[in-house]
C-alpha positions in Angstrom: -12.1 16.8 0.0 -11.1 20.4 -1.1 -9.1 20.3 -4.6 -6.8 22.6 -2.5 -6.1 19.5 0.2 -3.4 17.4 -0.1 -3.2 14.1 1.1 0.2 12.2 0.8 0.3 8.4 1.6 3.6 6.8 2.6 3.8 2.9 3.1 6.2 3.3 5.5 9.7 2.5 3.7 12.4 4.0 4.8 13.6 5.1 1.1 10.4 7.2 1.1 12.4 9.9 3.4 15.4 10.0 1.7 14.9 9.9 -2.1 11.9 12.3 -1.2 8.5 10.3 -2.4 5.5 9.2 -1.7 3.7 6.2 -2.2 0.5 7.9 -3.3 -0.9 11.2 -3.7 -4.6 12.4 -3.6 -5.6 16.3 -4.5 -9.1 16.7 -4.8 -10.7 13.7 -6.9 -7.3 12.7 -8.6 -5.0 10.3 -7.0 -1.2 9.3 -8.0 0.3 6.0 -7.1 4.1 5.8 -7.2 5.6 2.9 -9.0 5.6 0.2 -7.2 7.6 -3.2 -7.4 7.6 -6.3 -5.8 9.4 -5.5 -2.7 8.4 -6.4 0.6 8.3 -4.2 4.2 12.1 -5.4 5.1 13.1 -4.7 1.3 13.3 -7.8 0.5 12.0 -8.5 -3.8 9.1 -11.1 -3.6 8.7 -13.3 -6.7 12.3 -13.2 -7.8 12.2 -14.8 -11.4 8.1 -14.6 -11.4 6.6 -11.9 -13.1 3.1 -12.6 -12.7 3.9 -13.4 -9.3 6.2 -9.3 -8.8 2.9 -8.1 -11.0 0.7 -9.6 -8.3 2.4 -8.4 -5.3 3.2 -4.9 -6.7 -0.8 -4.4 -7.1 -1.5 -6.0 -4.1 0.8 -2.8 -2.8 -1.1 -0.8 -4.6 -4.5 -1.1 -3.6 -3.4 -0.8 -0.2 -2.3 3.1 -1.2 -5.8 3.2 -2.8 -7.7 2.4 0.3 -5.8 4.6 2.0 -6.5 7.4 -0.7 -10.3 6.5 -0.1 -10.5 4.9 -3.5 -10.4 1.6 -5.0 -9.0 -0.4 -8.2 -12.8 0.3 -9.8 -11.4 4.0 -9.7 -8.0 3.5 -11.9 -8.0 5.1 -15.4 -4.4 4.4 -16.4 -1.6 2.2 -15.2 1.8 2.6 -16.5 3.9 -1.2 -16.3 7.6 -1.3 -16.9 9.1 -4.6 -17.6 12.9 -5.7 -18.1 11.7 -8.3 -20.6 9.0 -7.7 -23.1 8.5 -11.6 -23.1 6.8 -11.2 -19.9 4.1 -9.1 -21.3 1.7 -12.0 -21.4 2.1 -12.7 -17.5 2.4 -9.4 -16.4 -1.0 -8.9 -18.3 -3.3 -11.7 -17.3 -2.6 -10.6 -13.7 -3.3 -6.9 -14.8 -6.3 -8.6 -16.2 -7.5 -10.2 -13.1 -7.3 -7.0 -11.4 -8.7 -5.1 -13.3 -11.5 -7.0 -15.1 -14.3 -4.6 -16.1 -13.0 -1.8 -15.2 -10.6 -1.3 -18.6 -8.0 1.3 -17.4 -5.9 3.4 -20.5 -3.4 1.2 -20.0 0.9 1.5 -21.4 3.4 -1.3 -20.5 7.2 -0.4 -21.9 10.4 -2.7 -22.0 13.0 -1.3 -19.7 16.7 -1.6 -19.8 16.9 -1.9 -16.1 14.5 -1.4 -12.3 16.5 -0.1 -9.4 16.9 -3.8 -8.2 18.1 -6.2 -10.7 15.9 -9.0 -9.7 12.6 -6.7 -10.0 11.0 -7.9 -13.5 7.9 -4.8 -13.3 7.3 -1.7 -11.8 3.7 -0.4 -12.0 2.0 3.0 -11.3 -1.8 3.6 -11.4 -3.9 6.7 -11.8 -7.4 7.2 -10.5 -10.5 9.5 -10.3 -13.3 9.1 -8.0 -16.8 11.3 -8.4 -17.2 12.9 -4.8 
């Protein structure tokens, strides 16, 4: 892939159009995952009340965008986590953990005061780089 090409990866949910996003973005070896929250195709939030549980689903999300970017969790260098209660941090971090294992991604996670649905507890994005 050209550093010039553009790819832009949708996951199909109609808020994509109209707040004007995409789920992911790959130009040349460096791809962009939105944040991404626990909520399913019909916009429904999965987990309500879990965080490990919002955490596991949103990265579940995630990697789909990856594969689809030609890239894979192995390929993250940073993740940015966003969580309405700092308490969570433990939960929110052994699933991180799982994920993640070796691979050791820069990694930030912030308290925020709110997510765009009250019952999302995280929000995640993820950068990667691949070698071509």
């Amino acid at each position: 892939m050209k550093d010039s090409a553009r790819q832009n990866i949708s996951s199909g949910a109609p808020w994509e159009a109209i707040v004007g996003y995409s789920r992911a973005v790959r130009i040349g070896n460096h791809v962009w995952v939105s944040g991404t929250t626990a909520t399913d195709e019909n916009g429904d939030v999965v987990g309500v009340g879990d965080a490990a549980a919002q955490t596991r689903y949103a990265l579940q999300k995630i990697g789909r965008a990856l594969r689809e970017a030609g890239v894979t969790f192995a390929d993250v260098v940073r993740t940015r986590s966003f969580v309405t209660d700092i308490s969570n941090w433990e939960a929110v971090g052994r699933v991180h953990g799982e994920i993640f294992g070796t691979v050791l991604p820069a990694a930030t996670m912030v308290e925020v005061s709110k997510l765009i649905d009250p019952e999302h507890l995280v929000e995640i994005e993820v950068d990667a780089y691949v070698e071509e």
